[in-house]
C-alpha positions in Angstrom: 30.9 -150.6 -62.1 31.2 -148.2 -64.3 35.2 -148.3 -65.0 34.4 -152.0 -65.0 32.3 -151.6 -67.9 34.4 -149.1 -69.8 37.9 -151.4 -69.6 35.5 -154.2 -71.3 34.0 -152.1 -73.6 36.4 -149.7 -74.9 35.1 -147.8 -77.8 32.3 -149.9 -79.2 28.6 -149.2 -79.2 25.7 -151.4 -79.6 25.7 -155.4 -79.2 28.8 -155.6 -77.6 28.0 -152.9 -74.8 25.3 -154.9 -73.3 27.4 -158.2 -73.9 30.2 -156.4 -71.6 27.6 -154.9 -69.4 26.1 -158.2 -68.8 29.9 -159.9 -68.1 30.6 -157.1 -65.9 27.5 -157.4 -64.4 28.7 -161.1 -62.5 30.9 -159.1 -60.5 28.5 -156.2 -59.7 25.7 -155.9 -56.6 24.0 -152.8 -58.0 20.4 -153.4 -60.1 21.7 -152.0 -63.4 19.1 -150.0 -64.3 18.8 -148.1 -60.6 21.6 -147.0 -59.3 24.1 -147.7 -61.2 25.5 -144.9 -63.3 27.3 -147.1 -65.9 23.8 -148.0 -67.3 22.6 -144.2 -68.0 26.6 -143.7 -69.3 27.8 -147.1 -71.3 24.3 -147.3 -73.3 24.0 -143.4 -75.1 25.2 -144.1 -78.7 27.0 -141.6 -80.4 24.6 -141.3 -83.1 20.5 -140.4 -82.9 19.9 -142.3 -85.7 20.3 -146.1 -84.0 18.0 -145.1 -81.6 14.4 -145.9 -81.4 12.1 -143.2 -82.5 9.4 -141.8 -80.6 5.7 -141.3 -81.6 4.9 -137.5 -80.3 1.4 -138.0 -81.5 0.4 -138.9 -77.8 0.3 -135.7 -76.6 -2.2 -133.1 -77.9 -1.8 -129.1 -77.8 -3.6 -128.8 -74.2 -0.8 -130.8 -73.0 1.8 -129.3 -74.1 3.8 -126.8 -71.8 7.0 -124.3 -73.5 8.8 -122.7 -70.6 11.8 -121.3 -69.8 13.8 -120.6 -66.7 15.4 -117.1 -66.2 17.4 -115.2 -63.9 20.6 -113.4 -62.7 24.2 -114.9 -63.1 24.9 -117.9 -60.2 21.0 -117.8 -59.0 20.7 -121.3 -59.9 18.8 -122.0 -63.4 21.1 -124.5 -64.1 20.9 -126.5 -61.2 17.2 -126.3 -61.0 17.1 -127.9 -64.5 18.8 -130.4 -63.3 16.7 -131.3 -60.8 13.7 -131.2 -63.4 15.3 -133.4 -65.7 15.8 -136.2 -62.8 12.5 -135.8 -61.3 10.8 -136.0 -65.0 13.2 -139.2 -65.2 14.7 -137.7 -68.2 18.6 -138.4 -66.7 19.0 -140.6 -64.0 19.8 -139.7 -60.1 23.5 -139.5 -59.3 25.9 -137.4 -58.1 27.2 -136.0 -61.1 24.6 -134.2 -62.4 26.0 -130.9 -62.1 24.7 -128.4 -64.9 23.8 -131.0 -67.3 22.7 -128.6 -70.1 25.8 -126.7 -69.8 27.8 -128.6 -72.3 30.7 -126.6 -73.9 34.0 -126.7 -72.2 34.2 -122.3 -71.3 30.6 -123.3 -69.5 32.3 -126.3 -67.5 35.2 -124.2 -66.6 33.8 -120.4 -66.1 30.7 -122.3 -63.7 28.1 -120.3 -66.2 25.8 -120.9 -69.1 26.6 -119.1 -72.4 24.2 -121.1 -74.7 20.7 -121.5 -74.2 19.4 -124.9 -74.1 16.7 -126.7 -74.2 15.5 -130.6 -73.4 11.7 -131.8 -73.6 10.7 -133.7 -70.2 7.5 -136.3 -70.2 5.5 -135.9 -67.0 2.4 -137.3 -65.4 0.2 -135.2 -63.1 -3.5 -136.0 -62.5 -3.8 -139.2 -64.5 -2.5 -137.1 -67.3 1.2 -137.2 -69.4 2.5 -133.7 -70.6 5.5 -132.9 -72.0 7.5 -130.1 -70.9 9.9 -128.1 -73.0 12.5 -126.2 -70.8 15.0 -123.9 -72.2 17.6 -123.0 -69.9 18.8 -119.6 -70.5 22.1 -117.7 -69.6 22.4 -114.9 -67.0 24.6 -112.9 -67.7 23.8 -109.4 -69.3 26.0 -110.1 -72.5 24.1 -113.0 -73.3 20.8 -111.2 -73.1 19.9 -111.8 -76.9 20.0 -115.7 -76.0 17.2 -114.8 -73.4 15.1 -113.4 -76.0 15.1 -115.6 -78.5 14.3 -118.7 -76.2 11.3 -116.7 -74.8 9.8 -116.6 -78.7 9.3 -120.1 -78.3 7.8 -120.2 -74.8 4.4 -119.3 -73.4 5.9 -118.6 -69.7 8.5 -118.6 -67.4 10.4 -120.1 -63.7 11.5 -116.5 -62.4 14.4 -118.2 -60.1 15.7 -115.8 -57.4 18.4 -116.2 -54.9 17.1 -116.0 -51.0 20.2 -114.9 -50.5 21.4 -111.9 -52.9 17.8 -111.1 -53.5 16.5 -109.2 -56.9 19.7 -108.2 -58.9 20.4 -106.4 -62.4 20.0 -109.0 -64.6 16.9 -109.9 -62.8 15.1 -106.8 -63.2 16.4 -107.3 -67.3 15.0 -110.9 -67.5 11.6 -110.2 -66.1 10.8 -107.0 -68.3 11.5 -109.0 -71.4 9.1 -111.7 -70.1 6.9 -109.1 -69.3 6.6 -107.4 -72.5 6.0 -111.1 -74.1 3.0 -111.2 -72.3 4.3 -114.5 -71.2 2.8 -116.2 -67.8 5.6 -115.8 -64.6 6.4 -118.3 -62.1 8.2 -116.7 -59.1 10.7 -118.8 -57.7 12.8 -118.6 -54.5 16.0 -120.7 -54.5 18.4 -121.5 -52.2 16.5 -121.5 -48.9 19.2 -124.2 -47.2 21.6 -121.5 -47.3 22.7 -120.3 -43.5 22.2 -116.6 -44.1 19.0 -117.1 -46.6 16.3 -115.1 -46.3 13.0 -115.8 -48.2 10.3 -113.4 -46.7 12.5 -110.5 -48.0 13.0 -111.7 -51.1 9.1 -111.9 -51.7 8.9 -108.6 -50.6 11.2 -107.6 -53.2 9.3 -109.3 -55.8 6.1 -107.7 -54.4 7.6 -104.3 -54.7 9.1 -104.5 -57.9 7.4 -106.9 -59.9 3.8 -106.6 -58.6 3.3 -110.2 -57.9 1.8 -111.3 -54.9 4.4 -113.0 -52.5 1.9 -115.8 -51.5 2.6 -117.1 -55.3 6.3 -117.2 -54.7 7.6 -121.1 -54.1 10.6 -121.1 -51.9 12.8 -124.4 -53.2 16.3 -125.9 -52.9 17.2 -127.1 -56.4 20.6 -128.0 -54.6 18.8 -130.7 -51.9 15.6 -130.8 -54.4 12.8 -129.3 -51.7 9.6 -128.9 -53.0 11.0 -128.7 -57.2 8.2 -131.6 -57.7 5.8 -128.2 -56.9 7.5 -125.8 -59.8 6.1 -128.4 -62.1 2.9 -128.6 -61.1 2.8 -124.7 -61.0 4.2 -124.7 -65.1 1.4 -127.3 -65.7 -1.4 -125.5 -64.0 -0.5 -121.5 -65.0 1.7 -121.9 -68.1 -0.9 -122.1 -70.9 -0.9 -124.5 -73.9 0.4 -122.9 -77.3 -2.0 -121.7 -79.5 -1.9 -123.5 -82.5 -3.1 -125.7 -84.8 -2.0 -129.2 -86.2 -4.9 -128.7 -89.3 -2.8 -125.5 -90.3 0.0 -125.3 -93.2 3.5 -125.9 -91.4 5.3 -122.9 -89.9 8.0 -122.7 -87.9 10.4 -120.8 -86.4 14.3 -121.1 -86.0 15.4 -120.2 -82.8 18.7 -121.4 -82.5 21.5 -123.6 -84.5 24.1 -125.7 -84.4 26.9 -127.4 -86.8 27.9 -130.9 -87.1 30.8 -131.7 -88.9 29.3 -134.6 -90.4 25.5 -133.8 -90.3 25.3 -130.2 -91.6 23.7 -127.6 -89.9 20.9 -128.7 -86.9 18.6 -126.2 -86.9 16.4 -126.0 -83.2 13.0 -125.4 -84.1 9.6 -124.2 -82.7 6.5 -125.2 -84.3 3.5 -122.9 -84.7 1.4 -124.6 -87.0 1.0 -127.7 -89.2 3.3 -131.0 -88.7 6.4 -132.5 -90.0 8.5 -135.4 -90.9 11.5 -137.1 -92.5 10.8 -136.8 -96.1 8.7 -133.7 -96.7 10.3 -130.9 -98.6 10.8 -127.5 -96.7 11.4 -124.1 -97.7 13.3 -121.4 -95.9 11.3 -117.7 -96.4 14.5 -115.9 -96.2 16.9 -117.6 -98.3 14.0 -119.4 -100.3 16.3 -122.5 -100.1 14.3 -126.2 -100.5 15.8 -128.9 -98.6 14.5 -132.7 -98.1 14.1 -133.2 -94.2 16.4 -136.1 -93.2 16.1 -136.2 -89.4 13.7 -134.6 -86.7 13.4 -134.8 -83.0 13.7 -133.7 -79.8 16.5 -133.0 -77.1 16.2 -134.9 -74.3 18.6 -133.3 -73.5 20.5 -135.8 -76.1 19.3 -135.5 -79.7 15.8 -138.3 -79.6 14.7 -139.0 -83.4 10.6 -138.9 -83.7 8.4 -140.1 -86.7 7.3 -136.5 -86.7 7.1 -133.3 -84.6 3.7 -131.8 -84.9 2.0 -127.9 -83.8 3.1 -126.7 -80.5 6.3 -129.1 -80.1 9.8 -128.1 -80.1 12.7 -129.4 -81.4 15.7 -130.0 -83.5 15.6 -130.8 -87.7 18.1 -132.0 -90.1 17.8 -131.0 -94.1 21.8 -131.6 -95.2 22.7 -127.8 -95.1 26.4 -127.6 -95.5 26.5 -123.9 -95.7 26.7 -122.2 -92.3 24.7 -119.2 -93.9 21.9 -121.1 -94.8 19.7 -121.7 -91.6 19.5 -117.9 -90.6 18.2 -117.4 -86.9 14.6 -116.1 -86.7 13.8 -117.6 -90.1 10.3 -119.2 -90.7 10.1 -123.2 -92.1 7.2 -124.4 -94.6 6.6 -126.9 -96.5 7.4 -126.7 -100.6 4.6 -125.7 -102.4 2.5 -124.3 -99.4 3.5 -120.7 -98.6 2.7 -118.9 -95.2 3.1 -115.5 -93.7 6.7 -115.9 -92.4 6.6 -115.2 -88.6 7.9 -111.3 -87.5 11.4 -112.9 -86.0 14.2 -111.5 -83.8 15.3 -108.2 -83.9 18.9 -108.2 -84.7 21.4 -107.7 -82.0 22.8 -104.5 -81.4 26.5 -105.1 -80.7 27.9 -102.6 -78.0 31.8 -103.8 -78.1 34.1 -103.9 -81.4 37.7 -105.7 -81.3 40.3 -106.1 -83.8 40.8 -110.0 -84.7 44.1 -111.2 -86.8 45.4 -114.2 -87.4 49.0 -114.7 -85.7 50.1 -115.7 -89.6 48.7 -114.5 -92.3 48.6 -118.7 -93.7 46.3 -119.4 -90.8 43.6 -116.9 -92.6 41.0 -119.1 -94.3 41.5 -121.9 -91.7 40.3 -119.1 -89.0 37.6 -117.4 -91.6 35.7 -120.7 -91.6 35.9 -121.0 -87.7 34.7 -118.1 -87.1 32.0 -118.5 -89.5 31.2 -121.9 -87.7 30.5 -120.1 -84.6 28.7 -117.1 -85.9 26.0 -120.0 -86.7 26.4 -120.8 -83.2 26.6 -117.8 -81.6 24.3 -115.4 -84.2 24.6 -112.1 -82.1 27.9 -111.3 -83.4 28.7 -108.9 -86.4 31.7 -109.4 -88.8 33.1 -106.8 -90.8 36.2 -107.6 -93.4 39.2 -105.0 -91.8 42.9 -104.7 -92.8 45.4 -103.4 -90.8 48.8 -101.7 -91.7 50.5 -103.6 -88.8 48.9 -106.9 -88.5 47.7 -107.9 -92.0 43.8 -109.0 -93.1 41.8 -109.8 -90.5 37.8 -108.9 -89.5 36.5 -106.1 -87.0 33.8 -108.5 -84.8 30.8 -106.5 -82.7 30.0 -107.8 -79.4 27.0 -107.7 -76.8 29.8 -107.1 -74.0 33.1 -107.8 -73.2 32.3 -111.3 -71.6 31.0 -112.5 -75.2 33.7 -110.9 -76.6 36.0 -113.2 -73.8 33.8 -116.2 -74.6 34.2 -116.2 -78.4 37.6 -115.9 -78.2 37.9 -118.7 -76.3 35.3 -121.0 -78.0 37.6 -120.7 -80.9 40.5 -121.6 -79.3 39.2 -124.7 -77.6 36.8 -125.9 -80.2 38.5 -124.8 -83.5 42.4 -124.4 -82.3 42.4 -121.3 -83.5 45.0 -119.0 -82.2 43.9 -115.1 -83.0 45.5 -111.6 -81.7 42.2 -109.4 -80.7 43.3 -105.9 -80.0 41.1 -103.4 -77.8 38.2 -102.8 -78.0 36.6 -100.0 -79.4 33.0 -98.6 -79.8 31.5 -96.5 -83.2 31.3 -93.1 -82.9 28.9 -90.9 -85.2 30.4 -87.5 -86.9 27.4 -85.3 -88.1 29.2 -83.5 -91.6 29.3 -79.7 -91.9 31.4 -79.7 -95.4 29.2 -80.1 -98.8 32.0 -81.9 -100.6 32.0 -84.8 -97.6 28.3 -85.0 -97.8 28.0 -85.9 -100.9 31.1 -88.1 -101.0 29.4 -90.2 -98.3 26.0 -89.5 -99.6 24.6 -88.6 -96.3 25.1 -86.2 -93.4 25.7 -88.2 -90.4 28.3 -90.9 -91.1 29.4 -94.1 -88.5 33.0 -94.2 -87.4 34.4 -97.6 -86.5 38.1 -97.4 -87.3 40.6 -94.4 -85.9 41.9 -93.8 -89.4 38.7 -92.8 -90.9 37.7 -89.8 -88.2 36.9 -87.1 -90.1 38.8 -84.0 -89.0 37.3 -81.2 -86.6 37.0 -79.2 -89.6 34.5 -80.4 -91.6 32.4 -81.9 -88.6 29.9 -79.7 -87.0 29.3 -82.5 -83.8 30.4 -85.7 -82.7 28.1 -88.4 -81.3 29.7 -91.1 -79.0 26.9 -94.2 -77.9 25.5 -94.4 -74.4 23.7 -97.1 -72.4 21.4 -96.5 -69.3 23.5 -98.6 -66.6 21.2 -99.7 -63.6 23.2 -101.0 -60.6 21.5 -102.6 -57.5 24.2 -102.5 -54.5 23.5 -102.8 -50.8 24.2 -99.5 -49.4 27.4 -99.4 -47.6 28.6 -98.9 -50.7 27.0 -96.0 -52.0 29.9 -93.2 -51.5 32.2 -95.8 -53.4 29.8 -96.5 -56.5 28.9 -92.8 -56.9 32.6 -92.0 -56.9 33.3 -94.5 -59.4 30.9 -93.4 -61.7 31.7 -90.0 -61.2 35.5 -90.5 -62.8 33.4 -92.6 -65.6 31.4 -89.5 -66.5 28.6 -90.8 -65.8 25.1 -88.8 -65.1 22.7 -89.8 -62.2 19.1 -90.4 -63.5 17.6 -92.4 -61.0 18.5 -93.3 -57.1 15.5 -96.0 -55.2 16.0 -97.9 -52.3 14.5 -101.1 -53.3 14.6 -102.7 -49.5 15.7 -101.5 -46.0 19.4 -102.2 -47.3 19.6 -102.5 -50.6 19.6 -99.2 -53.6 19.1 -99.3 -57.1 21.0 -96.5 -58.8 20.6 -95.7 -62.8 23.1 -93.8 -64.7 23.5 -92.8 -68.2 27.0 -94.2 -69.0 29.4 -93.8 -72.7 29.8 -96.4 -73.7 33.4 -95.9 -74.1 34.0 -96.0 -70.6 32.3 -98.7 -69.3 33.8 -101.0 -72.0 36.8 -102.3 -71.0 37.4 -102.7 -66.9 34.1 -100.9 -65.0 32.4 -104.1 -64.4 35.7 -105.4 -62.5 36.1 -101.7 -60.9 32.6 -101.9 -59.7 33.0 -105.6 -58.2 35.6 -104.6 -56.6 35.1 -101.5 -54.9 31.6 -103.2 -53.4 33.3 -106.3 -52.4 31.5 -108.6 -54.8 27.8 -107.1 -53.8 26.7 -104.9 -56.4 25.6 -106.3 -60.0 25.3 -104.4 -63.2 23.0 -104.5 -66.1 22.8 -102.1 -69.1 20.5 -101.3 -72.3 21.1 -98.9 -75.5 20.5 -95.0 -74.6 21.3 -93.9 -78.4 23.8 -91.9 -78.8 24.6 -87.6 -77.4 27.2 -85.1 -78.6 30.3 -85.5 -77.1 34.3 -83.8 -77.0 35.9 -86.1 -78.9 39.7 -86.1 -80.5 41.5 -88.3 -82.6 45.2 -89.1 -81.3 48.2 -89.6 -83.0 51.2 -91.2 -81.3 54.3 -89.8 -83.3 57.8 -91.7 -83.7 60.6 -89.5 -83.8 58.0 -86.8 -84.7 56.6 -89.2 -87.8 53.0 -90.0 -87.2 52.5 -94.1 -86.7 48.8 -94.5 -88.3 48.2 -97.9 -86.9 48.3 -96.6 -83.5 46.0 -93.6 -83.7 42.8 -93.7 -81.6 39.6 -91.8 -80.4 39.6 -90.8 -77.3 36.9 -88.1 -75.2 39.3 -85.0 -74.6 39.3 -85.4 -70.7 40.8 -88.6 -71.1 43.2 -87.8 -73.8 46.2 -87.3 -71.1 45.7 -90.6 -69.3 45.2 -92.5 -72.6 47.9 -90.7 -74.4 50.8 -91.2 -71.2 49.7 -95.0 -70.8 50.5 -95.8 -74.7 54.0 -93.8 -74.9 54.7 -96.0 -71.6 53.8 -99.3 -73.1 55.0 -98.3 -76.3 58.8 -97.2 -74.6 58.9 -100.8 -72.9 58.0 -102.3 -76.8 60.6 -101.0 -78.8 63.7 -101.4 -78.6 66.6 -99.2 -78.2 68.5 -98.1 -81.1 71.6 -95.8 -81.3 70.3 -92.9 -81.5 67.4 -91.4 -79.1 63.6 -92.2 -80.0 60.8 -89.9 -78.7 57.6 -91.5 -78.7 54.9 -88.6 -78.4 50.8 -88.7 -77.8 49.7 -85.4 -80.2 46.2 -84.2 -80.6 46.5 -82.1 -84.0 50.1 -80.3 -83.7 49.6 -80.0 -79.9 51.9 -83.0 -77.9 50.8 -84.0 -74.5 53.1 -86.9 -73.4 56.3 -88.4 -74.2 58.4 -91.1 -73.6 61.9 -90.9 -74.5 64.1 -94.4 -75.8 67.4 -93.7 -74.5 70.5 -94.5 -76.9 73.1 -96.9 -77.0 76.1 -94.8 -76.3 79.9 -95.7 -76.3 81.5 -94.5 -73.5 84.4 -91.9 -75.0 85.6 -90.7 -72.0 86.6 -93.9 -71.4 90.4 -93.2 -72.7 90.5 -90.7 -70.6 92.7 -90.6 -67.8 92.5 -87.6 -65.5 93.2 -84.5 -68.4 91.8 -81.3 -68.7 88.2 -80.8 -68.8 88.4 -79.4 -72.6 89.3 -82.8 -73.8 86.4 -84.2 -72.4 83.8 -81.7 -73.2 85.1 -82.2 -76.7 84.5 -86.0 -77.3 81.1 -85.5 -75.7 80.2 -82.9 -78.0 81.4 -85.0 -81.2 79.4 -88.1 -80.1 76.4 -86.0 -80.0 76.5 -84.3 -83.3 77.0 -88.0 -84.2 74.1 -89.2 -82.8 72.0 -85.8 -84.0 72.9 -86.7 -87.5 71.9 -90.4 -87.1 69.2 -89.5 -85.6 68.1 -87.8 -88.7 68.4 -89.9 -91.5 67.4 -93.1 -89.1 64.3 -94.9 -89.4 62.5 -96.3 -86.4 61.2 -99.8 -87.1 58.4 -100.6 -85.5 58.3 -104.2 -84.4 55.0 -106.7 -85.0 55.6 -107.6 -81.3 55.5 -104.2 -80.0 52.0 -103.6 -82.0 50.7 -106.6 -80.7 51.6 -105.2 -77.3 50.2 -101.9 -77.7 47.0 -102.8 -79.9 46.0 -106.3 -77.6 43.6 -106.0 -75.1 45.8 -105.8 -71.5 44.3 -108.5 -69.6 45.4 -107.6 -66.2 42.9 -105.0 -65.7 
């Protein structure tokens, strides 16, 4: 039916969608409006504003319900919103509903949420109609700051945990940040058709960790659908209503953004008091900006207009913001002329992961400057500093929550924007506390942030170094244990905390740099546990630490791009792997190159370029020894001499190879 529908339609909307669907209809057995998917497909029109606009009026504060669903990566949030949204009747029953919410493309093809999302559901229970507002959140530890943003515009939770795995990282990570909302929690055990599921250990779990009573724990399938019709009833019946007030002034909040190329910026909003419509005149309390509202509504999960979104409610609003600046995350809404205490918002994101980004040429600047800017709005936890580089031109130093975001972004702005970037490695900021006078008051201040190599202040005028740690808790079962402590061993890690959580499975907490953990110990750690063990980190401030600035030298002349921090125990391995990849970069000249790693005057690796060389023996035939010895002996005061007045040129290619992240780790 459906391809039926399509080949009659083509592109149009409207009119001649139902006349096609009607004609295609003769030759079709399925009720349109049941089973037949082209119905739920053909009829969404591209824009919100042909449709037919809803009066939310009809549902008061006490039957309103703000909710979202959290867990670890792959425990099924996704799924289990889409099995909400079909029994609410909010998208219709067919087998493609697979992680409707996750719409970008790196969602679709990575199988896991990166934006949090939300859709408003209408359900009757009891002779009564509520509406529902689920936010689906991601899982993954990078994406934590979504998490906590969503749960400022919810009142409770669906704690979803896998029978399978049982409580993981990311789990323990999720539920303290619900808990210290003071929001209500939902246990939820999924995936009980699984062969090797096991529920009543799960609820143990939860017992023994979370101090919820296992007789409160629903055990569903959001795969086959058992018993989700009972996760609603529970949201309805201990989620409680907001607490607020249509009679107030408006305020709201800002919780997340979007941009349309022809709308401006959508800005998703959560409203705490008052009401409002198309029409009224807003202000923003942090840019003090006044806009005229043009559209608002909610997501269903497809943008729905409404006359008006009152107290309680959340969704989406459009004012004609152009500016990607202008609708800051965590900023509070109200109306012109009516001023309100703007609401405490988010604290900003801390970002644990710096890389390099350049443009591949230096024309492509301002087109990628306005992508990334575009996605920042999206994507709000990232920081962007202006950075130059000797090698590779103007460009911007970006913070990230992990390396996954870091991943992510880079591929959202190849896919969505067509942007094509070098990133180089990435780094993390160290601190140097400042011994010298005439440095502190050059800076202003004693202890001074180090992002870039080619500002470390020498050992000199420093009395200590900082590097930044995180407290790293990793839940494994415990066959792997020996493995896992080993790891962390080489990562320089320090045990804080070892508890067995079950009869098989440990929770171990370290206190990790940073540094170390940044680039490959999440794929060390999968891998030397099979898959099993899951990781999950938070900010430990930062602790003194051994650290060195290295130079690689060319031919004994230092190369400033390439200089790095490094902790002194690592300085070898570091320092051999960048002459090695530096020696297959370059290329060979006629005279001899020595690449060197140097910390201060002191070398500890090299590489050495061979020459071209002309073979001068070759005329040679038989002869005494002498002769021989002699020609060698010329060509290598030749090549001495060249060697000397010879510069080494340093490729872009052989940066880019050096400086770029190495992806096969």
């Amino acid at each position: 039916m459906l391809s039926r529908v399509t080949k009659a339609v083509g592109v149009g909307v409207g009119v001649r969608l139902r006349r096609a669907c009607n004609a295609a209809a003769l030759l079709c057995s399925q009720p349109c409006m049941e089973k037949c998917p082209a119905a739920h497909v053909v009829f969404s029109r591209p824009y919100s504003s042909q449709k037919e606009k809803l009066d939310m009026s009809i549902f008061p504060v006490e039957n309103i319900r703000n909710f979202s669903i959290i867990a670890h990566v792959d425990h099924g949030k996704s799924t289990l919103a889409d099995r909400l949204l079909e029994i609410t009747g909010t998208i219709a029953k067919t087998d493609q509903n697979k992680q409707v919410l996750d719409k970008l493309q790196v969602e679709r093809e990575r199988g896991i949420t990166v934006k949090a999302q939300t859709a408003s559901l209408f359900y009757s229970y009891e002779g009564m109609n509520y509406l529902l507002n689920l936010i689906d959140t991601p899982g993954h530890v990078d994406f934590s700051y979504e998490v906590s943003r969503s749960l400022s515009a919810c009142q409770g939770v669906i704690l979803v945990v896998d029978a399978n795995e049982g409580i993981q990282a990311q789990t323990m990570a999720n539920f303290y940040l619900a808990f210290e909302a003071q929001l209500a929690i939902i246990p939820v055990v999924n995936k009980i058709d699984l062969k090797n599921a096991d529920p009543e250990r799960v609820e143990k779990q939860i017992e023994k960790l979370f101090d919820i009573s296992k007789d409160e724990c629903i055990r569903i399938s959001a795969k086959l659908g058992t018993n989700v019709e009972k996760v609603l009833q529970e949201v309805i019946e201990k989620v409680p209503p907001p607490s607020v007030n249509i009679s107030d002034p408006l305020k709201a909040l800002v919780f997340d953004s979007t941009f349309d190329h022809y709308r401006g910026v959508i800005a998703n909003i959560a409203l705490f008091g008052g009401e409002v419509q198309k029409g009224h005149k807003i202000v923003f309390a942090y840019t003090r900006k006044t806009y005229e509202v043009n559209e608002v509504g909610i997501l269903t999960p497809n943008e729905q207009p409404t006359h008006k979104l009152y107290a309680g409610q959340v969704g989406y609003l459009i004012a004609g913001m152009k500016e990607v600046t202008e609708a800051q995350i965590g900023d509070t809404l109200y109306l012109h002329k009516q001023p309100v205490e703007p609401l405490p918002g988010f604290k900003s994101a801390k970002p644990m992961v710096f890389a390099g980004m350049y443009p591949v040429d230096q024309s492509e600047y301002n087109n990628l400057k306005s992508a990334i800017e575009k996605l920042t709005l999206n994507d709000s936890s990232v920081t962007i500093h202006r950075d130059n580089n000797l090698a590779l031109g103007a460009g911007w130093r970006l913070g990230f929550l992990g390396l996954l975001h870091l991943e992510v972004f880079n591929q959202r702005l190849e896919q969505e924007y067509n942007a094509s970037v070098i990133l180089t490695a990435p780094t993390v900021p160290y601190k140097a506390v400042l011994s010298s006078a005439k440095l502190i008051k050059e800076y202003g201040k004693e202890e001074i942030t180090v992002i870039n190599p080619a500002e470390f202040p020498d050992k000199s005028s420093v009395s200590e170094y900082l590097e930044p740690t995180i407290l790293g808790t990793i839940i494994t079962p415990d066959d792997f244990i020996g493995k896992i402590i080993t790891l962390c061993q080489t990562r320089r890690a320090v045990q804080k905390d070892m508890m067995y959580i079950d009869e098989h499975r440990v929770m171990l907490k370290y206190i990790f740099p940073l540094n170390e953990i940044v680039v490959d110990f999440y794929d060390a750690l999968k891998s030397v546990s099979s898959g099993y063990a899951s990781f999950d980190y938070e900010d430990a401030g930062y602790q003194a630490a051994d650290l060195v600035k290295m130079d690689i030298l060319l031919n004994g002349n230092s190369v400033e791009e390439l200089g790095t921090v490094v902790h002194k125990d690592k300085a070898y391995a570091v320092g051999k792997a960048m002459c090695e990849r530096l020696k297959d970069a370059i290329p060979r000249q006629l005279f001899e190159i020595a690449i060197q790693a140097a910390l201060g005057s002191k070398v500890i690796a090299r590489e050495t370029v061979k020459a071209y060389r002309k073979n001068v023996l070759a005329k040679c035939y038989g002869g005494d020894i002498t002769r021989k010895m002699k020609l060698l002996k010329r060509q290598a005061e030749g090549k001495k001499k060249m060697r000397k007045i010879g510069n080494v040129e340093v490729p872009k290619d052989a940066f880019i190879s050096v400086l770029k992240r190495q992806s096969e780790k």
